[in-house]
N, C-alpha and C positions, 0 to 999 in steps of 0.2 A: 584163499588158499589156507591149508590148517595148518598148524605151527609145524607137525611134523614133516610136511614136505619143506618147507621154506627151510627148515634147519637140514633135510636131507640134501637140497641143491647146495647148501651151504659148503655142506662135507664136499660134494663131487666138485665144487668151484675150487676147494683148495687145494684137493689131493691132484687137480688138474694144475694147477700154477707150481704147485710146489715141484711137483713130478719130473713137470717140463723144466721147469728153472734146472732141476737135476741133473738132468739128460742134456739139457746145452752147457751147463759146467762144468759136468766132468767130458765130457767131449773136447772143450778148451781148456780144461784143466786151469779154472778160475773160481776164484770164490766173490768178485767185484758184484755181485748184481746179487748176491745171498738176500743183504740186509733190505735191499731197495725192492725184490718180490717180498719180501715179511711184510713191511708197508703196502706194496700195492694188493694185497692179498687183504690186510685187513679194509682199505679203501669197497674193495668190490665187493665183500661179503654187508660193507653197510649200505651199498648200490642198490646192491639184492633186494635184500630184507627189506630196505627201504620202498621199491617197488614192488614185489611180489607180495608184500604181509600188510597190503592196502583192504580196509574194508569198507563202510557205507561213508567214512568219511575219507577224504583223499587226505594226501600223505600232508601236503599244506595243510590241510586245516588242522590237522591232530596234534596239538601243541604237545604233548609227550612224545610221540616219535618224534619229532624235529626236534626238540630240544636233548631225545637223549642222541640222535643219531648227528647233528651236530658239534655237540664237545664231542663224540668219539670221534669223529672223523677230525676234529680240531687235535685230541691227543694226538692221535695216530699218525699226523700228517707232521708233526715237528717229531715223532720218534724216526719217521722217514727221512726228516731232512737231516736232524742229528744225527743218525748213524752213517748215514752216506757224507755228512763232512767229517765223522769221528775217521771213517774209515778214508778217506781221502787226507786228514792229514801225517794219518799214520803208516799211508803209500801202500794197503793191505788192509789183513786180516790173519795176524799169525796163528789162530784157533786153528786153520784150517792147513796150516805147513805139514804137516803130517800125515792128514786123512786126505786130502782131496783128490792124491792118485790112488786111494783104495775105494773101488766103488762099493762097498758094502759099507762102511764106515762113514764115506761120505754120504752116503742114500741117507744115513740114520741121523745125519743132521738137517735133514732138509725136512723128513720125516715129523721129527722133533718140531721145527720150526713150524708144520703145519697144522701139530698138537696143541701147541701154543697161540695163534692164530684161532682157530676154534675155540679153546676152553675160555681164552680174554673177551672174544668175544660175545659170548652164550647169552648175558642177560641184554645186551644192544638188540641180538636178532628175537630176544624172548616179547621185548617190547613190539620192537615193528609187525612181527609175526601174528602177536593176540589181536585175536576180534574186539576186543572191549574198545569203547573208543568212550574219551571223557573228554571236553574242552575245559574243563577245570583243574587246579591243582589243589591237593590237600595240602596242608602245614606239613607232613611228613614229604611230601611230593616236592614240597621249596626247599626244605632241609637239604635231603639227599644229592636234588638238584644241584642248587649251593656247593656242596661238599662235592660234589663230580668235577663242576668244575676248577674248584678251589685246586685239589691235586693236582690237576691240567696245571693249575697256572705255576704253584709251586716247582712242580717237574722241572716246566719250559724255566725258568727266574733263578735254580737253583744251576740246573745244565748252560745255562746261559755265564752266568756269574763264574761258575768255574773257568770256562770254556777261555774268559777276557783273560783270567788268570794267569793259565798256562801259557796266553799266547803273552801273556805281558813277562814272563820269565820267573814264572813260579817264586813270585817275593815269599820268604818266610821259610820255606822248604815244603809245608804242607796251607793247604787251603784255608781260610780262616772268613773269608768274606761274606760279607751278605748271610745267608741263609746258613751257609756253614759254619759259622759263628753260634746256633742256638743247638745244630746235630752235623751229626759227622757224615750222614749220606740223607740228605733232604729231600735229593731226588729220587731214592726210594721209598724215604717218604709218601711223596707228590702220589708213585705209583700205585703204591698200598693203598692210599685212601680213595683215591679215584676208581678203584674197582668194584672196594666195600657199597661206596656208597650208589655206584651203577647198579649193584645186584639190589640194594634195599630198595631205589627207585624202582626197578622192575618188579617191586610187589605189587603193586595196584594195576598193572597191567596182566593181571593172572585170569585166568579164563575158568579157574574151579568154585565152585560153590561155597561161598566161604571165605575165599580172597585166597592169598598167597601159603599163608601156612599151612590147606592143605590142599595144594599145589605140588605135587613131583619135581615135576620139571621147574619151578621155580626153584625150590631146595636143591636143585642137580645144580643152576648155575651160580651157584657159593664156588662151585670149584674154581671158576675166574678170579676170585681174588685171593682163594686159598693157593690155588696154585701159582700164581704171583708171587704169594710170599713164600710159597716152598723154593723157586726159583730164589730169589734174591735175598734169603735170609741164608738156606742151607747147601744149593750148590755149588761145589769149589770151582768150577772154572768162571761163575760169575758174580754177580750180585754182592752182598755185604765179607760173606765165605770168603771170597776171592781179594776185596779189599784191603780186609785186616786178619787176623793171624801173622803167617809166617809173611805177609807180604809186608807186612808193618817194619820190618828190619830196617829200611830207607831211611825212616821217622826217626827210629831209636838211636843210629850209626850217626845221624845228621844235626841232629836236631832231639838229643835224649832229651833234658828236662822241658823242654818249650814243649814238647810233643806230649810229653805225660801230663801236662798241668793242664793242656788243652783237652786230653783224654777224660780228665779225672772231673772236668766240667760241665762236658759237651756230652749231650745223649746220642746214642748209637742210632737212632731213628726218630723218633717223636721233636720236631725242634720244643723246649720251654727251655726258660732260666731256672738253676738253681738244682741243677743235676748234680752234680757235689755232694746235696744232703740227703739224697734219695739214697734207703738203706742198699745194699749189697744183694738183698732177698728178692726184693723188689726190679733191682738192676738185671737182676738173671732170669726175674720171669715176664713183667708184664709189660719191661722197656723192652726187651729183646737183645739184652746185654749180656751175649752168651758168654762162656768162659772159653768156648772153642774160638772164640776173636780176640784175646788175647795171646800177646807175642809173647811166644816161651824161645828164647837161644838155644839153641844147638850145642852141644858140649864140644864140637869143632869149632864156633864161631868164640867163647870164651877163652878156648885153649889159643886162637888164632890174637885174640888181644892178648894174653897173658904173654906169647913169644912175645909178640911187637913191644909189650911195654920192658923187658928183660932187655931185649936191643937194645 
């Protein structure tokens, strides 16, 4: 089958799950099964791919399909089970208190969800999809490899660590453990990298004359990891946006100087030691230590300490 049908069933497998997920939701007027079709959505598109973008060698033997189509379904399968215990022990999903009795509004997050499902997966289905079939890896092929699943493990090690935290009664006021200790969201970290590194694997599985650079459809799936990190660097209702700025007030009211000292150490994304002496220039552009993430007070919340201390 040519890469473009296998990535067209793709489209119509999702806009079918997602559609339907829709239409039984807002019908009960639930948002419980959103996150847990995201997961099974990405499960079946690696099903797919996996059986349909078979070609002289079968899917066993092609040590590059299995091993990319393995960690992704390994990410994907602990992002499944994480969001369904996030969302079970938070008895919900307050995202959706608003929209889910407006059917247009609710439609666009399902929508959304299906856009996302697709663009993360692009280079997974580019792999299984290509005719080329190689039983060997190059030294960039280990690399990337390596670095796929490294993010994998980080993700799970860093969501994990937290996870003990909370449930042990948030010692400290904010996170400081394990992994959180070197950056302050590691498991967007874990995310970022894992996607970088799936799309550079999927260059030697490119089907153009030439290899992957000049490849389209290879260069189309960067969006995967670009879009990942447009997701979790820049949008406010999730990802890093949604963490710190104005949500950072908790840290400052609770725990002002512990928080700033931890701040002023710990990198926004990349775990290493020794962020402290990394210039300001540097912090704002290639750490991803934007200025829109720090917490700026409100001129009510100052005036609100200045009464209480007059008290």
């Amino acid at each position: 089958m040519s890469q473009g049908f296998v990535y067209g069933i793709s489209v119509a497998i999702t806009l079918g799950i997602q559609l339907t997920g829709f239409a039984v939701a807002f019908l009960l007027q639930t948002e419980t099964f959103y996150d847990i079709l995201g997961g099974l959505n990405y499960l079946a598109l690696a099903a797919w791919s996996a059986a349909g973008g078979q070609n002289e060698l079968s899917f066993q033997n092609d040590p590059r399909k299995m091993s990319m189509t393995i960690v992704f379904v390994c990410s994907r399968s602990w992002l499944l089970i994480f969001l369904a215990w996030r969302a079970h022990e938070r008895k919900g999903d307050t995202r959706f208190d608003e929209v889910k009795d407006k059917f247009g509004m609710f439609l666009v997050y399902w929508i959304v969800q299906g856009m996302w499902v697709m663009l993360i997966s692009m280079p997974m289905i580019f792999v299984n999809s290509s005719s080329v079939s190689k039983t060997e890896f190059t030294p960039f092929d280990f690399v990337t490899m390596i670095g796929f699943g490294l993010g994998v493990l980080i993700e799970v090690i860093s969501d994990v660590q937290k996870a003990v935290w909370v449930k042990a009664g948030r010692k400290g006021g904010f996170c400081t453990v394990g992994l959180w200790a070197f950056s302050r969201h590691p498991n967007y970290f874990g995310e970022i990298l894992q996607w970088w590194c799936a799309w550079m694997f999927a260059y030697s599985s490119s089907e153009a004359t030439g290899g992957g650079v000049a490849d389209p459809l290879w260069w189309g799936c960067m969006i995967s990891p670009l879009f990942t990190m447009h997701i979790l660097l820049n949008l406010g209702g999730t990802g890093i946006a949604n963490a710190e700025g104005k949500n950072l007030k908790r840290y400052y009211e609770k725990n002002p100087s512990e928080y700033a000292e931890y701040r002023a150490n710990t990198s926004v994304l990349i775990p290493f030691i020794g962020y402290r002496h990394v210039p300001l220039a540097l912090k704002r552009t290639i750490f991803f230590d934007f200025e829109k993430y720090e917490y700026k007070p409100r001129r009510t919340d100052n005036a609100d300490k200045n009464s209480n201390k007059e008290e």
